[in-house]
TORVO-737627 format. One record per residue (C-alpha): residue in three letters; z, y, x. Coordinates in nm, 3 decimals, m for minus. Layout:
N
    r        Z        Y        X
  ALA        Z        Y        X
...
end
This chain:
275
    r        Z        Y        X
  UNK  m18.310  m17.181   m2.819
  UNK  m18.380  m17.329   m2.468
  UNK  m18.473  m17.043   m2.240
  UNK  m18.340  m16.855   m1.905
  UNK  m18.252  m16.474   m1.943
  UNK  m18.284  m16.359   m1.542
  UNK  m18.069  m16.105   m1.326
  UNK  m18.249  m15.766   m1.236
  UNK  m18.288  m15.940   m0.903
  UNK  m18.474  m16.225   m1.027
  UNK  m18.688  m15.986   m1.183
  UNK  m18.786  m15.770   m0.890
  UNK  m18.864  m16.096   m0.662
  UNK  m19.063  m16.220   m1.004
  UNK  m19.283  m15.893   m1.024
  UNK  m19.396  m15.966   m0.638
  UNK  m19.508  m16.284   m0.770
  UNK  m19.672  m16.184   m1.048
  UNK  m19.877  m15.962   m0.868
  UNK  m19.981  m16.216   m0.593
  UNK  m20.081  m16.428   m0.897
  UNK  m20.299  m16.151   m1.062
  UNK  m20.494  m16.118   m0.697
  UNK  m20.561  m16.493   m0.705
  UNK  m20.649  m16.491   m1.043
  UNK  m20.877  m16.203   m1.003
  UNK  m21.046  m16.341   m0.739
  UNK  m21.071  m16.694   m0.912
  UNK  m21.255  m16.478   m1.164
  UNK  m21.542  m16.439   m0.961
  UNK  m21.843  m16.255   m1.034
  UNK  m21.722  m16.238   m1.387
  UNK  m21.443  m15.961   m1.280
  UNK  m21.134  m15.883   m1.433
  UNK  m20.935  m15.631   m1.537
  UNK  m20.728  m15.581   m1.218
  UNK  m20.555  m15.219   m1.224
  UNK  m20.458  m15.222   m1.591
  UNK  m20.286  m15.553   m1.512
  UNK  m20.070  m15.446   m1.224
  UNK  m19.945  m15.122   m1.412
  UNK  m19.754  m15.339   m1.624
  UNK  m19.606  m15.600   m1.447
  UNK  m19.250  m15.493   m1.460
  UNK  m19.289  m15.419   m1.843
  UNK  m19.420  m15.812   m1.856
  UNK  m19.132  m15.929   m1.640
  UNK  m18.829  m15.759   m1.834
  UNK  m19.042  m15.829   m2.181
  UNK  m19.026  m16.248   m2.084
  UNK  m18.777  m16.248   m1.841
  UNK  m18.467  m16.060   m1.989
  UNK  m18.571  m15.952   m2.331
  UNK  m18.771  m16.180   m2.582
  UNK  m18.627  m16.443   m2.740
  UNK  m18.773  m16.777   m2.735
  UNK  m18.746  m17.146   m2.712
  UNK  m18.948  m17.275   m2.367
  UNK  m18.966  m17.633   m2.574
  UNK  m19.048  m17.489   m2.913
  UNK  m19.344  m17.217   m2.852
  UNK  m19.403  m17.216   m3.262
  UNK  m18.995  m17.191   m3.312
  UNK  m18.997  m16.945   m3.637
  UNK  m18.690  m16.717   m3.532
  UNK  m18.899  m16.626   m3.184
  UNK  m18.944  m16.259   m3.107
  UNK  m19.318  m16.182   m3.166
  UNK  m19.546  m15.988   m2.891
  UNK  m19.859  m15.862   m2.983
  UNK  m20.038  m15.750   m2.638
  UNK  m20.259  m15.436   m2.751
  UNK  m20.311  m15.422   m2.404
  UNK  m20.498  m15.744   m2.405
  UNK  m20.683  m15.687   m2.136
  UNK  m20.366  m15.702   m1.894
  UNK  m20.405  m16.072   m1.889
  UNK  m20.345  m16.095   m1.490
  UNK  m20.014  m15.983   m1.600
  UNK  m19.976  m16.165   m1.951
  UNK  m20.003  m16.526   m1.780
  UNK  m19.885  m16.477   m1.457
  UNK  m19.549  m16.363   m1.651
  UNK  m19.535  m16.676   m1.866
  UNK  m19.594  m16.891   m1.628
  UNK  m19.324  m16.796   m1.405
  UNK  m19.122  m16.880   m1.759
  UNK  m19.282  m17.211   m1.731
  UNK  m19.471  m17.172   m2.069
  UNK  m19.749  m17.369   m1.844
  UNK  m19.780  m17.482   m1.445
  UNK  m19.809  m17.195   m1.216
  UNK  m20.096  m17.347   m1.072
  UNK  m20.306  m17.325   m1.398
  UNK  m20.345  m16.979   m1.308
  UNK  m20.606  m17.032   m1.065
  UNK  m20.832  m17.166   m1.339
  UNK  m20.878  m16.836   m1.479
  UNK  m21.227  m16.745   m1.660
  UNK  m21.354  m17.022   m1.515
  UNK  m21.579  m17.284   m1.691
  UNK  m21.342  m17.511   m1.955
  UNK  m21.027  m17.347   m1.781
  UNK  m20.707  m17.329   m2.002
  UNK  m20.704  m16.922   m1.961
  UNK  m20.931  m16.685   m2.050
  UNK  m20.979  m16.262   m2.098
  UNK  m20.986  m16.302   m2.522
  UNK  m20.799  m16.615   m2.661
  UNK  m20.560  m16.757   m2.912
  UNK  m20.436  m17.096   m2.818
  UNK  m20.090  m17.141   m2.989
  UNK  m20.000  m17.406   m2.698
  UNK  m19.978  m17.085   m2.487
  UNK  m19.727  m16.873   m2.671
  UNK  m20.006  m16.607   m2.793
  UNK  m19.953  m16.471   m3.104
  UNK  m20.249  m16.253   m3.152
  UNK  m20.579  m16.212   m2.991
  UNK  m20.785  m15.871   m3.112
  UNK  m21.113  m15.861   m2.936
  UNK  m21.110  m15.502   m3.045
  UNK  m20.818  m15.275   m2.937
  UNK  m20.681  m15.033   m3.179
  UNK  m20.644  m15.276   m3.456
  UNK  m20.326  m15.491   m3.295
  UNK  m20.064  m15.203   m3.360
  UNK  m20.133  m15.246   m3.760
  UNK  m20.068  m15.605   m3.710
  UNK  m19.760  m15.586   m3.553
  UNK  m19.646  m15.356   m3.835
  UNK  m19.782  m15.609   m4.068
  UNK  m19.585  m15.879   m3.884
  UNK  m19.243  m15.677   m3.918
  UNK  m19.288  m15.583   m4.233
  UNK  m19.335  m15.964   m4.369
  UNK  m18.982  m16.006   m4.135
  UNK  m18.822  m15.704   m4.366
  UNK  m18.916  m15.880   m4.695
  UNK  m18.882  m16.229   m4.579
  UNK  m18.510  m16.137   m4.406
  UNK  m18.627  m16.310   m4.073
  UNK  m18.460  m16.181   m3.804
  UNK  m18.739  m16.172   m3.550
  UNK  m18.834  m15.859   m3.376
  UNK  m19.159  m15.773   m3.272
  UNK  m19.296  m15.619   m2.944
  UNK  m19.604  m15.416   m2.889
  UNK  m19.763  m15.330   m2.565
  UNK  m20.030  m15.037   m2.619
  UNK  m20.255  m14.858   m2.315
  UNK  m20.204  m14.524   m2.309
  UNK  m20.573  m14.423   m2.363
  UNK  m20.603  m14.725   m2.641
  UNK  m20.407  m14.496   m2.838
  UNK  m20.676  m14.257   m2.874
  UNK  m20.786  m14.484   m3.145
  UNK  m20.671  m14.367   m3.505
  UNK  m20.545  m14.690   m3.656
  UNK  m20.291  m14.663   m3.400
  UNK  m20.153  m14.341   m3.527
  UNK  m20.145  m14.449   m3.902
  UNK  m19.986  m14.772   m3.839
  UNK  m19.717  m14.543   m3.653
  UNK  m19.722  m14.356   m3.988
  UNK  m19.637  m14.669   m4.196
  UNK  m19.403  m14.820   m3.953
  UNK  m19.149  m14.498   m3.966
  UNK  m19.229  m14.479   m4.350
  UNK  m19.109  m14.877   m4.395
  UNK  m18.826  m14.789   m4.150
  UNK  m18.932  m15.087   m3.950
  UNK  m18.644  m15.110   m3.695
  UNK  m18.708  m15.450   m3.612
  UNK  m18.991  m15.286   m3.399
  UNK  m19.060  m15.180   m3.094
  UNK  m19.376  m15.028   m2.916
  UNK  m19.409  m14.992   m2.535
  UNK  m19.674  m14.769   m2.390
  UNK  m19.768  m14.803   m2.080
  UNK  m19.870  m14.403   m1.988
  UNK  m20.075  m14.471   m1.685
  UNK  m20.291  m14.188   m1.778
  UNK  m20.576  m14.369   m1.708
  UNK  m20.854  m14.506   m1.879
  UNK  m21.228  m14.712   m1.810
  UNK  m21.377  m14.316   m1.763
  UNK  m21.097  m14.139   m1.595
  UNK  m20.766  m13.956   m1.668
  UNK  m20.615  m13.970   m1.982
  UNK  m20.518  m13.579   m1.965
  UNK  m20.862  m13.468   m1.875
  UNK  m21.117  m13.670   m2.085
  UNK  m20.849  m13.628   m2.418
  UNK  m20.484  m13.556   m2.366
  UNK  m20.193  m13.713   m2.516
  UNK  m19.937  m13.465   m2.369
  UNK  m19.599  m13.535   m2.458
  UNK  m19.594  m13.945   m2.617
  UNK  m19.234  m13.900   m2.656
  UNK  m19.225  m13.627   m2.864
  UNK  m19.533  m13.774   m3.037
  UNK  m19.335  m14.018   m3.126
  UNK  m19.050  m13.843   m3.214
  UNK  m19.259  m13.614   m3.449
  UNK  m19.400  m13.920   m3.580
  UNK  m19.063  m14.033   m3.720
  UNK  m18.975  m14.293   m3.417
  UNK  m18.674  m14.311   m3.181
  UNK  m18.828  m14.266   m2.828
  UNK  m18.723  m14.262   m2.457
  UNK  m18.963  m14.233   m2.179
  UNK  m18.876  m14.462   m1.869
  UNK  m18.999  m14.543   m1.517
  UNK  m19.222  m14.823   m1.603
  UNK  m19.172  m15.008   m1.241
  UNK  m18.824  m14.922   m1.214
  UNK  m18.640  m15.275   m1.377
  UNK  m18.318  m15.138   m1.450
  UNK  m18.447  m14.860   m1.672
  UNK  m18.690  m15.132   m1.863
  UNK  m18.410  m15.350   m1.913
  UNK  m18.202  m15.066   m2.066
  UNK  m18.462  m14.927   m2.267
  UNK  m18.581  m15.252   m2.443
  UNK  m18.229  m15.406   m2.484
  UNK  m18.171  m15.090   m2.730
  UNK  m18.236  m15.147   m3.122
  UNK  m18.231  m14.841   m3.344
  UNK  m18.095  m14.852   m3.670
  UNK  m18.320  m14.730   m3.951
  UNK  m18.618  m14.628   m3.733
  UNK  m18.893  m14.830   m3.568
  UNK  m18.831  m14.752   m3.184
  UNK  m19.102  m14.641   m2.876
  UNK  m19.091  m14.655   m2.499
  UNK  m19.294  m14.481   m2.266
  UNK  m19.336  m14.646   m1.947
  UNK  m19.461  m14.421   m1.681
  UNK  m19.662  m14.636   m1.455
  UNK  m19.908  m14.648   m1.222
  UNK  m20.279  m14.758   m1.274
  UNK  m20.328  m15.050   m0.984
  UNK  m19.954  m15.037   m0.863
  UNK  m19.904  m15.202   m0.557
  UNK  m20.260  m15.234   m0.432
  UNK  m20.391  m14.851   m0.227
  UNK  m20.711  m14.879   m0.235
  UNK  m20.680  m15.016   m0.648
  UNK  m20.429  m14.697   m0.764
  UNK  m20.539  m14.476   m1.002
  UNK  m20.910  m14.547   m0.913
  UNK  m21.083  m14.610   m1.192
  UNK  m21.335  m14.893   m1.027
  UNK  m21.082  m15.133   m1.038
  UNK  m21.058  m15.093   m1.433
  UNK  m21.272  m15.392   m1.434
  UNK  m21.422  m15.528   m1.150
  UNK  m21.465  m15.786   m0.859
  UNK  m21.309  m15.846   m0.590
  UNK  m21.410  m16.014   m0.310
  UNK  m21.206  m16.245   m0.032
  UNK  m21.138  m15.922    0.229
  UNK  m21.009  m15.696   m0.070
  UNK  m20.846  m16.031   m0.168
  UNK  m20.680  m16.040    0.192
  UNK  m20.589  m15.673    0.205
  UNK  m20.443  m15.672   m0.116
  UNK  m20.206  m15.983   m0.073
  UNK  m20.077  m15.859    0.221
  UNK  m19.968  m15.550    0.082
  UNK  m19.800  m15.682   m0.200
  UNK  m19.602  m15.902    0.056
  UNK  m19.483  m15.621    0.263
  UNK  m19.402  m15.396   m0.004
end
C-alpha cells in the first residue's frame, strides 16, 4: 500500500487549501452553479477521511483490500476532489476544469480512474449500498471497511433508516457512518422544517455505537474515526457548519446551490486566507 498518512498539522494547513480549491472550482462552474455551502461544511471530515484515515494504494486506485467510501453526500464534490487531489489521486490543477465542457470532474460521476466507488444520482439510496458493500466484506472475509458520509437532512429519507436497521441486525462493524449535522437543508433548518433531535441517541436506539464530535475540530475527527467497535456498526456526528469559512455563505441557505461571481469569488478567498 503506497500512501501518506499526515500529522494533524498537515491536515489543518490541507483544509485551508481545500477550501480555496472549492472557491475556484465554484467559480470555474460558472453559470451552471455548484453546491458551495454543503461542500465547505465538510472539509475537515474529507481531510481526516483521505488524509489520516482510509486506507489505500495512491498507485493502485482498484487495489481490492482499499477502504471503501460511499459519499451520500454527493453533492459535496468541492470537497470530494479538492481532498483527493491534495492526495495526488489526480493534478491539483484539474480542479479548475470543473463542470466544464469534456472536463475530467463533474457534480454526478463514476470514473474508476478517480477513486469513486459509487455515484447515486438520487440520495437516500447510497446508505443501503454501503451496507450491501460490508456485508459482501462479512461473507467474503475481506478486511475492508467502509465509510459513509450522509447530510443531515438526506437522512430524512426512509431507506436510510432501514439500512441502519439491517446494518445493526448483520452486526456490520466493519462500518462506519459520518453525518455531517449542519442542520441545514436546500429549504432551511433541519430542526424547523422536520427535526432529527438527538442523531446520537438515534443511533444509539437504533442499535449503533455513536459519538457526536466537532466536525471542524481535526483532533476530535481523527479520534473519532480511528475507533472500530466490536460487534456493532459505528456512527459519528459531526457538528458543522453550513458554508464554514465563508460569512456571507454560513448557514444561508442561497448558497445551497448557486453561483458565484468574481467579487464573491474575491471576498471569499480572502477570508479563507486570513482565517
Amino acid at each position: 500500500m503506497n500512501r501518506r498518512i499526515l500529522s494533524e498539522e498537515e491536515i489543518k494547513a490541507m483544509c485551508k487549501r481545500m477550501r480555496l480549491h472549492a472557491m475556484d472550482m465554484a467559480l470555474a462552474a460558472g453559470n451552471r452553479g455548484a453546491h458551495v455551502s454543503g461542500s465547505l461544511s465538510c472539509i475537515e471530515i474529507y481531510a481526516v477521511l483521505y488524509g489520516a484515515i482510509l486506507n489505500y494504494d495512491i498507485d493502485n486506485l482498484q487495489w481490492n483490500d482499499r477502504d471503501r467510501f460511499i459519499a451520500g453526500k454527493e453533492h459535496a464534490r468541492l470537497a470530494e476532489y479538492p481532498a483527493r487531489a491534495e492526495m495526488g489521486f489526480y493534478p491539483v490543477e484539474v480542479l479548475n476544469s470543473y463542470e466544464q465542457n469534456d472536463g475530467l470532474l463533474v457534480g454526478h460521476q463514476l470514473r474508476k480512474e478517480l477513486g469513486v466507488d459509487y455515484a447515486s444520482m438520487s440520495l437516500g439510496m447510497e446508505m443501503s449500498f454501503a451496507v450491501g458493500k460490508a456485508l459482501i466484506a462479512k461473507q467474503t472475509e475481506q478486511k475492508y471497511h467502509v465509510y459513509c458520509l450522509l447530510g443531515d437532512a438526506e437522512c430524512e429519507e426512509g431507506p436510510v433508516w432501514e439500512a441502519f436497521i439491517a446494518a445493526a441486525h448483520y452486526k456490520l462493524d466493519n462500518l462506519t457512518v459520518i453525518i455531517d449535522r449542519n442542520c441545514m437543508s436546500v429549504d432551511g433548518n433541519t430542526e424547523e422544517l422536520m427535526a432529527q433531535l438527538d442523531m446520537q441517541k438515534k443511533m444509539e436506539a437504533f442499535g449503533w455505537e455513536s459519538v457526536t464530535v466537532d466536525g471542524h475540530d481535526i483532533h476530535q475527527l481523527m479520534e473519532a474515526l480511528s475507533h472500530k467497535p466490536q460487534g456493532k456498526p459505528y456512527a459519528v456526528i459531526a457538528k458543522t457548519t453550513k458554508g464554514k469559512g465563508v460569512s456571507f455563505i454560513e448557514n444561508n441557505k442561497a448558497w445551497h446551490q448557486a453561483v458565484l461571481n468574481e467579487e464573491q469569488y474575491r471576498q471569499a478567498v480572502e477570508e479563507i486566507k486570513n482565517s
